[in-house]
Phi, psi and omega in degrees: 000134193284115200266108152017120138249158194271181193320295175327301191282341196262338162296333181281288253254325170283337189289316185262004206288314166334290179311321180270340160260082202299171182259170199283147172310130168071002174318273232262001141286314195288307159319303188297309183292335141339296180292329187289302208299331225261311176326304181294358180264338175071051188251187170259174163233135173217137189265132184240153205077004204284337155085229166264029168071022168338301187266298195321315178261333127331303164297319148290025175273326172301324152122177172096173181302093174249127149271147170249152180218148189199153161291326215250090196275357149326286197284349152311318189279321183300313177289338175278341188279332160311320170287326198300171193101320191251130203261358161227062148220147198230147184227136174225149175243126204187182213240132165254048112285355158194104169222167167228120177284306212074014170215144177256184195243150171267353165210137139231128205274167149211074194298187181050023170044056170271344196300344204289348182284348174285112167273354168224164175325301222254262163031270209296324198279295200299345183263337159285315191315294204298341171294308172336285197320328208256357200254097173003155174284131178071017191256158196250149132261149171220136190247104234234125175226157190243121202275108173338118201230100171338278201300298196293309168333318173308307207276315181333321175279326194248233180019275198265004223275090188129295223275124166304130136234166203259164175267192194270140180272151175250207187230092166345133174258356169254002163243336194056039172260180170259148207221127177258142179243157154231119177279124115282143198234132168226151162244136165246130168269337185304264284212028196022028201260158175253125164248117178270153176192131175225146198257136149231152165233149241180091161267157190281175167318314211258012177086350176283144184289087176263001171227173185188128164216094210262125185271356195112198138259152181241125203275142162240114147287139195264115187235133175310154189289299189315325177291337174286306193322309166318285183324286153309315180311315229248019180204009168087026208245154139264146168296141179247315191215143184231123184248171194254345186196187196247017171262017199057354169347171201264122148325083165240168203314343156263033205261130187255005195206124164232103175245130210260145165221151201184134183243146199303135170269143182319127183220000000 
């Protein structure tokens, strides 16, 4: 069972998320050149997941409209407090399996393999139903996944199943101290989830642990290219494209990466 985080932990985890999450080799070109078609077009953008506006907000340096949309007003206050000053981005707080803007879009994004928190069928389906709905007649999505990796899923049931190991350390940004994080990973094949649980230690000058903030688990569901394919058809979009990386490659068995691009289909 996906164990809660508390208030405290859940203020660390918004505090640091900028520091732990570098951005993907070719993201923030591919993403830029995107937002530029949609800018010159005079459309809007909307990012659903944006967290603390890693993306939203580079874009909305280029200039045209962006919504951020987030569940998590933690991680919401880091992005108005990053933004301020720039008037045309707006953070809205919401569910993406069910929001209504009341205006539609020339993209909508979901960067960072956020889709992987839709854990079910019923999820999954009301969170594209409701993208559709936001999207212009010929405007794109894009859908950014973490392309199933066989061999590492394996080891989560034997081996690795549980054991922490560490990530790259990072620097606190409001204390500046160095903060070592540790990942432990489990899988379930019934039911395809990843369960994450992450650690931080929070050191002193002389190196010593003076905060330890453990967040819980967090269930990912791990999803398949047919299961994406399915997924759309069955919510109204065509596929236009699925790449394997953010330099556009082809999706394939060595691929580290799936970013699905797909448009409301014709009717």
């Amino acid at each position: 069972m996906t164990k809660p985080m508390n208030e405290d932990n859940h203020d660390y985890y918004a505090e640091t998320y900028d520091e732990s999450v570098p951005d993907w080799p070719g993201e923030k070109a591919y993403y830029t050149e995107m937002a530029e078609e949609v800018r010159k077009k005079g459309e809007s953008l909307l990012e659903l997941a944006c967290g603390t506006g890693r993306v939203a907000i580079r874009l909305a340096r280029l200039g045209g409209r962006v919504v951020g949309l987030d569940h998590d007003e933690k991680m919401l206050a880091v992005a108005r407090q990053k933004s301020q000053g720039m008037d045309n981005i707006q953070w809205v707080t919401g569910d993406m399996r069910s929001f209504e803007l009341g205006e539609k879009f020339g993209l909508v994004l979901i960067p960072g393999q956020a889709f992987h928190n839709m854990n079910t069928a019923t999820d999954q389906v009301a969170c594209m139903e409701s993208i559709r709905r936001h999207l212009l007649p010929g405007g794109q999505f894009v859908l950014h996944l973490d392309a199933p990796d066989m061999v590492w899923l394996g080891d989560l049931v034997r081996d690795k199943a549980g054991k922490f190991e560490p990530e790259k350390q990072i620097r606190h940004p409001r204390t500046g101290r160095r903060v070592n994080p540790f990942k432990a990973w489990k899988y379930e094949p019934s039911s395809q989830s990843a369960l994450e649980r992450t650690v931080w230690e929070e050191l002193d000058e002389a190196g010593q642990v003076v905060k330890r903030i453990d967040d819980g688990e967090v269930r990912l569901h791990s999803i398949f290219p047919f299961e994406v394919e399915h997924l759309l058809g069955r919510t109204g979009f065509t596929v236009r494209a699925v790449y394997g990386d953010f330099y556009r490659n082809p999706y394939g068995d060595n691929s580290s990466q799936m970013i699905w691009v797909a448009s409301p289909a014709e009717r």
